[in-house]
N, C-alpha and C positions, 0 to 999 in steps of 0.2 A: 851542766847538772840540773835537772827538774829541781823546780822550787819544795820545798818542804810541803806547802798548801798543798800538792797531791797527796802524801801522806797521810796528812788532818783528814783529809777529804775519804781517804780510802778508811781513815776510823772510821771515821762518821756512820759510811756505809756500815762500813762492819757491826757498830753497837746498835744502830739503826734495825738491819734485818734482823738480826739476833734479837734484840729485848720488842721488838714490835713486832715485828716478822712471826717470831715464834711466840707468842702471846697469838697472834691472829690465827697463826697456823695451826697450835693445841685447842684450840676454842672452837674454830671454826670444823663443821662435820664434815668427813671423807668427799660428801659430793658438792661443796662451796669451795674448795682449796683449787681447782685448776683455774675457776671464774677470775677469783681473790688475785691468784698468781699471772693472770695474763692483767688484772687492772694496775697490777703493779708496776708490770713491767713497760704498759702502754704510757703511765704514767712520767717514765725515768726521761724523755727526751720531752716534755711538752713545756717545760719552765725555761729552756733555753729556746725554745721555740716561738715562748707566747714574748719573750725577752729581745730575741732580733729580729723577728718580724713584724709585730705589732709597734712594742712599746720603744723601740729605737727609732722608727722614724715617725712615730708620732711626737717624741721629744723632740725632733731635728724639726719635722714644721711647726710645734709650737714656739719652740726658739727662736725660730728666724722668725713669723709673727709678732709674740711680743715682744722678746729679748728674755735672756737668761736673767735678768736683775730685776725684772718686772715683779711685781708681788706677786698677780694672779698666775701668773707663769710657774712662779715656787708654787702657790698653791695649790695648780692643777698636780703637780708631780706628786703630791701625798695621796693622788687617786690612781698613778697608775698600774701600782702590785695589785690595789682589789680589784682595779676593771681589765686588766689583761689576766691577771693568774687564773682567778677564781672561775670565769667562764672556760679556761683551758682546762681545770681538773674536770666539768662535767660536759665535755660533747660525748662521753659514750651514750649519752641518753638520749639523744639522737638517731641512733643506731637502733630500729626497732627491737632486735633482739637480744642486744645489752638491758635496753632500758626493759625489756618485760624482766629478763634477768635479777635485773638490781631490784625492781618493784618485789618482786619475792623473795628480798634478801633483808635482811635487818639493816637498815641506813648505817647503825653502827662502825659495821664489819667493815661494807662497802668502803666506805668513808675512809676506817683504819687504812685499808692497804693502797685508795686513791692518794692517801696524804702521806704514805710511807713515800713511794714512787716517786711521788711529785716533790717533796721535801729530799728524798737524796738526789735526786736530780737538779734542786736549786741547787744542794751543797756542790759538788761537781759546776755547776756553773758558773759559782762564785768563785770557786778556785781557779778557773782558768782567766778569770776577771784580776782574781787579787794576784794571780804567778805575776802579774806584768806591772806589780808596783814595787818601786826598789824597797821602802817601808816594810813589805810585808814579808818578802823574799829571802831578808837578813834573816827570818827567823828560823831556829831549828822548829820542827814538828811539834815537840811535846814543849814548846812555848804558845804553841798556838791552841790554847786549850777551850780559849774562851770561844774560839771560835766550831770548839768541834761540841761544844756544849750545847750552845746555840742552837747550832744545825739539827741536833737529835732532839729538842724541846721542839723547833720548827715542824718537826713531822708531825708529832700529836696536835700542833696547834693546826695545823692545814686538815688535819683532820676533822678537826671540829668545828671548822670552816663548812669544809662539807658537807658534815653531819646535818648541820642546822639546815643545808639548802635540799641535801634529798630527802631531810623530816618534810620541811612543808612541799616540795614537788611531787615526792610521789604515795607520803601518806595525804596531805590535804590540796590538794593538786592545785598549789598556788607558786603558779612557776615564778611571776613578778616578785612574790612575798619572800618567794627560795631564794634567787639572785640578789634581791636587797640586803636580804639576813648575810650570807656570807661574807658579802662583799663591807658591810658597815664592821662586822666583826675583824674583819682584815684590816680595816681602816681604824680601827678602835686600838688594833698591836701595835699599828705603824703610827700611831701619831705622837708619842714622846718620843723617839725619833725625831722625826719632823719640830720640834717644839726645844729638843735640844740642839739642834743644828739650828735653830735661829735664837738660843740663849734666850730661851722667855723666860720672863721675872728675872734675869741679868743673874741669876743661880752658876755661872761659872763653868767651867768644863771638865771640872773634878767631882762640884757635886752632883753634874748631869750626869754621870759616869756612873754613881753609887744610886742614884735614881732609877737610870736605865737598868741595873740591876737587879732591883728590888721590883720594877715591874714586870720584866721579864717573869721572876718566878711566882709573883703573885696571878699574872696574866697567864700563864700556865696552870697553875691552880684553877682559875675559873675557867679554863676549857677542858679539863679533867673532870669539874664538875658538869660543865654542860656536855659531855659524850656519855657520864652517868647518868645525866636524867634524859637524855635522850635513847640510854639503852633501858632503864630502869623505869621513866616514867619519875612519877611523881614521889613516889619513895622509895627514892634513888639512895636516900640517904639512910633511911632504916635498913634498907637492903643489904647497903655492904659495911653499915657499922654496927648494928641491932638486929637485922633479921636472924629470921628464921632458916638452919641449913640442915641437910643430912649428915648424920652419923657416917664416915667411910667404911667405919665397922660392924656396927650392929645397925645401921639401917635405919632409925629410929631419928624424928624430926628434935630440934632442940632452939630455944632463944639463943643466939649467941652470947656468951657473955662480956660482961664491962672491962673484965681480968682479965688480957691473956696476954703472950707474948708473940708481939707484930714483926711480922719480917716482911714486910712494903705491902702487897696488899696481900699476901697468904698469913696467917695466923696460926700460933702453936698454943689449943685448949683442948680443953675438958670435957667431955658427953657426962650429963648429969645420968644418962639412963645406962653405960655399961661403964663408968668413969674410967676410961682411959682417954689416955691425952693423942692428937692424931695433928696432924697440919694439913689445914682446906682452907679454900682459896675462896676470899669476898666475891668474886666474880662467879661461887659454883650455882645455880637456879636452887631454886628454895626448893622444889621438887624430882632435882635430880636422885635417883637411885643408884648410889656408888658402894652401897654394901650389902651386906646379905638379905635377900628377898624378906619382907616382912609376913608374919603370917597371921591370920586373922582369928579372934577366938569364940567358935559358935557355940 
């Protein structure tokens, strides 16, 4: 009988494409959705790829070199998710006509569906990794929760990964500055990890536990932020908490207000100019026109 971890795994997928997938797919305009939909899918084999080709026998000859007990040896291994993954989410930019592609695409978007792809494809990885440990195998599905949470936080975070390397490659065409920035960013997730598996500060393996929780979502947090000011710029923050949005009704620009009732990032308020109440979403452009044409008074 298949281990439960495919199940978790086929969540994964499933909240995955649905809450990001369709986030990217409503957002994203009729002629960016088959690009979006092919980088996602080019995406879904390349984490077990950069995984047994690269980063497998690059362990097995630094092992035999130093030996598995060696410090520098554990040390190197906290580098090699940023330097195998990160360069496998961006060869498409390699590809002359990906890379003119993405250059006219919002790094954002890009990003979103490189790191959806690439994020359910680790999750699918690791589950054929954890099916073959007896630990993890006893468990039913919906015991494995922590692990299908994980995997769907993983995607926005590879995202943001990205984000940061196709801001600097293909708006400030600093390919060195791009591959540092992701790659230290990925290094920056993974190292309480690394820090709990060697018990620093002698913190115990219970309260590493409540640790690694707490930065998971605070670490998540700051890459939420950093994919808003990389869509938004620099007021990223007045944008989707203060700005300025359309009326879906009467048309008519308005401050957001302080009061209203949040339902994750859409909001249920008020239009001061025809007061009724409507739900629009933080992420709609300050100048989008989603209600009746405005008309001008000569």
């Amino acid at each position: 009988m298949p281990a439960d971890i495919y199940i978790a795994a086929m969540i994964v997928s499933v909240l995955s494409l649905a809450l990001i997938g369709g986030v990217l797919f409503l957002r994203a305009p009729a002629e960016e959705r088959p690009f979006l939909g092919m980088l996602v899918l080019l995406m879904l084999p390349m984490n077990a790829l950069a995984f047994h080709l690269i980063r497998m026998p690059l362990d097995a000859w630094l092992a035999s070199t130093l030996g598995k007990q060696n410090e520098v040896y554990q040390a190197l291994t906290l580098l090699y998710a940023p330097v195998t993954e990160e360069p496998a989410k961006l060869w498409p930019l390699l590809i002359p006509c990906c890379y003119a592609r993405l250059k006219s695409l919002p790094p954002h978007r890009s990003a979103l569906a490189i790191g959806l792809g690439f994020g359910v494809g680790e999750a699918w990885m690791l589950a054929c990794l954890l099916a073959k440990s007896p630990d993890i195998a006893q468990y039913p599905w919906y015991m494995l929760n922590g692990y299908i949470g994980e995997r769907v936080m993983v995607c926005i975070m590879h995202a943001a990964f990205t984000a940061s390397a196709l801001f600097f490659i293909l708006k400030r065409r600093q390919i060195t500055l791009g591959l540092l920035a992701c790659m230290a960013l990925h290094l920056l997730g993974n190292l309480p990890i690394f820090l709990a598996q060697k018990n620093t500060f002698g913190l115990g393996a219970k309260v590493w536990a409540i640790v690694l929780q707490l930065w998971l979502l605070l670490y998540l947090a700051a890459m939420g932020i950093l994919l808003a000011g990389i869509t938004y710029g620099n007021s990223w923050f007045q944008k989707l908490i203060r700005g300025k949005i359309r009326c879906p009704e009467c048309g008519q620009l308005y401050t957001r207000p302080l009061l209203s009732l949040n339902l994750l990032h859409k909001s249920f308020e008020r239009c001061p100019h025809c007061r009724r109440w409507h739900l629009v979403s933080a992420f709609d452009e300050e100048g989008r026109q989603t209600g009746p044409p405005q008309t001008t008074d000569k």
